[in-house]
N, C-alpha and C positions, 0 to 999 in steps of 0.2 A: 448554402450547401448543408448537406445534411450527413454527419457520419450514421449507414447504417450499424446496428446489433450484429457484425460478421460472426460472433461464436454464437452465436443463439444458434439451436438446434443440433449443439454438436458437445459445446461447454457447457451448457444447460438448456433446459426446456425452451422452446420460442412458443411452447402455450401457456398465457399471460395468467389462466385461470392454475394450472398447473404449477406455475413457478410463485407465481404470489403465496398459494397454499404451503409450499415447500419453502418458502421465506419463513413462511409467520411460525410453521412448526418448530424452524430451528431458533427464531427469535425469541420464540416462548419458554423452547426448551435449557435455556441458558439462565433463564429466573434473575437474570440482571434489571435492576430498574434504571429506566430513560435519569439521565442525570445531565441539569443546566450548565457544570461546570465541565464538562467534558467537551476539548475544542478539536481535538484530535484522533486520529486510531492510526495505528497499524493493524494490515490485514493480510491474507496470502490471495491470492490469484489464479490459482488452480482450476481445475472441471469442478463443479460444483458437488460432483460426488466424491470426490477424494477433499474439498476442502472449503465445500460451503458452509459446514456443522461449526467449523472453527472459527470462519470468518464472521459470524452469528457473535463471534463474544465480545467482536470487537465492535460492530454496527448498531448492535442493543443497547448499547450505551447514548445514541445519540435522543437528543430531543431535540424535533422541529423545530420548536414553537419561537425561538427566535437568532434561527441561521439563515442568512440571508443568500451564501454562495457558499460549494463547497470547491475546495482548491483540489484537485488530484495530481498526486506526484506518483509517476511509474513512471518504472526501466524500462528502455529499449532493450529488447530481446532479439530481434531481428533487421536493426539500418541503424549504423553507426556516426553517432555524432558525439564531441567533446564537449559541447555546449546544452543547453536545456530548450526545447522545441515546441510553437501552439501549435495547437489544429488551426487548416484553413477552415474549418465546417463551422456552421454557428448554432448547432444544433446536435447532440446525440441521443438517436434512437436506442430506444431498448421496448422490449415487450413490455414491459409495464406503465409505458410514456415519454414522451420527450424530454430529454432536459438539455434546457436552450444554456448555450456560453453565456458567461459575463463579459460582451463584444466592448465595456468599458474597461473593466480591469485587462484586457487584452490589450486595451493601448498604450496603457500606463506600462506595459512592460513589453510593450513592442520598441517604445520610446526610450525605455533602458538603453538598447543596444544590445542586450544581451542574452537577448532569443535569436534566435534562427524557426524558418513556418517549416512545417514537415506535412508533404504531400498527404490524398485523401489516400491513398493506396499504402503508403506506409501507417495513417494514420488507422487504416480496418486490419491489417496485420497484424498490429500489435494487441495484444491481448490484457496487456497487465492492467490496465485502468477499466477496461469494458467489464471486467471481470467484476469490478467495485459498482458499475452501475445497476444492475435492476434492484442491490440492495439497497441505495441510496434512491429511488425510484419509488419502490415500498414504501422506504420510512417516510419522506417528507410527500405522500400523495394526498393533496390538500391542502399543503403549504407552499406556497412559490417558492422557488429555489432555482439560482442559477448555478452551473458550475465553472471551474477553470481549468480544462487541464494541462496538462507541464508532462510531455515529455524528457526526463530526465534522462541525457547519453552517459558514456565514458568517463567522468568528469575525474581531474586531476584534486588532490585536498584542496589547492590553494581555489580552484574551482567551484567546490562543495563549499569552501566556506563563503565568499562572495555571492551566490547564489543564496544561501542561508541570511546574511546580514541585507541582503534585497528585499527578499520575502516575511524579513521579520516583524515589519509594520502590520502585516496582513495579518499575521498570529496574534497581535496584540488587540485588533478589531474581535468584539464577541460576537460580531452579527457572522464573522468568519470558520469555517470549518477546514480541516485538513483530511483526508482519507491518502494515506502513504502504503505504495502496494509493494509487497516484496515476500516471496517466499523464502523459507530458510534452507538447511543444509540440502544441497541435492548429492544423496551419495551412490557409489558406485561406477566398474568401470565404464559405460555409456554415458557417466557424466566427467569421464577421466580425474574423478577423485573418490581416495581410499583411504583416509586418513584413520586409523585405527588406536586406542589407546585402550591395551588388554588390560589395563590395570579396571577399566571399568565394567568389566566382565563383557557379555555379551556387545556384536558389533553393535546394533540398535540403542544402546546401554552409552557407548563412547560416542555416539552420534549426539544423542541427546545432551550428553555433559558439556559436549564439545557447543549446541545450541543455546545452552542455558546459561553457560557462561558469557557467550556474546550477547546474549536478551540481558543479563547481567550489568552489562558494561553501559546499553545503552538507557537502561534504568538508568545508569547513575550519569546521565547527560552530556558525559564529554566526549566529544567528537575525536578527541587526538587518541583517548585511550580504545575506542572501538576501530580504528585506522590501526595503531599497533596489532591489534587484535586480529584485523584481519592478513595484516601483513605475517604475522607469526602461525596464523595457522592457514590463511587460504580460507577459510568457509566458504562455501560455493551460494552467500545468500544473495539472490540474483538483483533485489534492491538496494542491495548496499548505499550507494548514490544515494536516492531516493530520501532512505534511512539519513545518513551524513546530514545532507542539507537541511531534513528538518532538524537535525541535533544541534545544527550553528545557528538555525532560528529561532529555538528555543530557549538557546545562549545567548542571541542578541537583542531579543523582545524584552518589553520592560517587565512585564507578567512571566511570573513565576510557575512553573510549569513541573510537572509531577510526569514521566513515565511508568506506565505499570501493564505489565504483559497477565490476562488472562486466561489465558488456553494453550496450550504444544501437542500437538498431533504430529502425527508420520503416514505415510500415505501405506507403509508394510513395514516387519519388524524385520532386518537383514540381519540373517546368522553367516552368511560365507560371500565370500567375493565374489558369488557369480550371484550375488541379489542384489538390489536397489532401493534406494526409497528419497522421498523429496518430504522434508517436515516443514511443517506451519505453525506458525505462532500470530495470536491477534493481543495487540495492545490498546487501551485507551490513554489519551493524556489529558488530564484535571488540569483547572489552576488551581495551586494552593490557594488554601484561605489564610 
């Protein structure tokens, strides 16, 4: 079975010649060079015009040349589960090619117990991981590469962490890659959050401090202190999960792992409560040397 490209034509271009060009602009424009030690990113998820320029700083970091499978961890956005979900499909399409499942690493954690399959119809609605593919399509075309992906639900901490100490082994493999999707603050009242702190002037100003503080937290790799964090303020970052679980993987892997966020965008700058905006952030994660 095959998940088709559902946002293509709508999230971005479904002309292959069109979207590859529009790839390579923003992978060039970021003047990052491909680095071996980079096992990870964070990225955002968005229409590719409000947040594929960003997602560029975190995917330019990758070098093919010797990743074998790349893991994708995204939030469910729309079907609710407490647990983390495969695809039934053994294949996802994108404009730029196929990229087939790793149908073996799908057994070794179907064997877990502690998946749950998530229909093809839930799996083409949901957007957060498709969003990571025709970038990941781009980069490795020419190099085989299988993916995995991991819809990540609701998940309780004690949940995130268990899931985290599962998946740890896989981050400790180098032929292994990680792509973790998750946008940050969405604010405003259509997203019924308004959190404001005038001390930092302008709203867009408290949006950002309020983002940069939690890019902050999870730089510095503890799981418990970004859980506080969001319990004290809410941030509406819609991967949280997602975020969590690689943080207790990269606490429980024997390799030593470096977070570093390079880029923060906002999709508009909100001056009054009847505005909005959804900000992005892309990270890469090194291993220390």
């Amino acid at each position: 079975m095959k998940r088709q490209a559902t946002h293509a034509g709508s999230w971005y271009t479904d002309d292959a010649k069109e979207l590859g060009s529009e790839l390579d602009t923003w992978l060039q424009g970021c003047g990052l060079p491909k680095s071996s030690n980079a096992r990870a990113v964070i990225a955002p998820h968005a229409g590719y015009r409000y947040s594929g320029r960003c997602a560029a700083f975190a995917f330019a970091n990758i070098d093919p040349a010797s990743i074998a499978r790349v893991f994708l961890l995204g939030p469910s956005h729309h079907y609710y589960t407490c647990k983390c979900a495969l695809s039934k499909a053994s294949v996802y399409k994108t404009p730029l090619g196929d990229l087939p499942i790793d149908m073996g690493v799908y057994e070794e954690l179907r064997a877990s117990g502690k998946f749950e399959d998530m229909k093809i119809d839930v799996d083409e609605a949901e957007h957060s991981m498709e969003m990571h593919l025709p970038y990941l399509a781009k980069i490795f075309n020419g190099h085989p590469v299988k993916v995995v992906p991991i819809l990540v639900g609701a998940l309780s901490s004690d949940s995130e962490a268990i899931y985290g100490r599962l998946l740890a082994k896989y981050l400790d493999d180098p032929a292994n890659f990680f792509s973790v999707s998750s946008d940050f603050c969405h604010w405003g009242l259509r997203f019924n959050y308004t959190y404001y702190d005038k001390k930092q002037g302008p709203i867009h100003k408290s949006i950002e401090a309020l983002d940069r503080n939690g890019m902050s937290i999870i730089e510095s790799g503890n799981p418990d202190a970004f859980k506080e964090y969001l319990l004290e303020y809410d941030n509406t970052i819609c991967g949280r999960h997602p975020i969590a679980v690689f943080m207790h993987m990269a606490k429980n892997c024997t390799t030593n792992m470096k977070i570093k966020f390079l880029r923060y965008e906002q999709s508009s700058h909100c001056k009054s409560t009847r505005d909005s905006s959804v900000s992005y952030a892309s990270a890469v994660v090194t291993v220390e040397e």
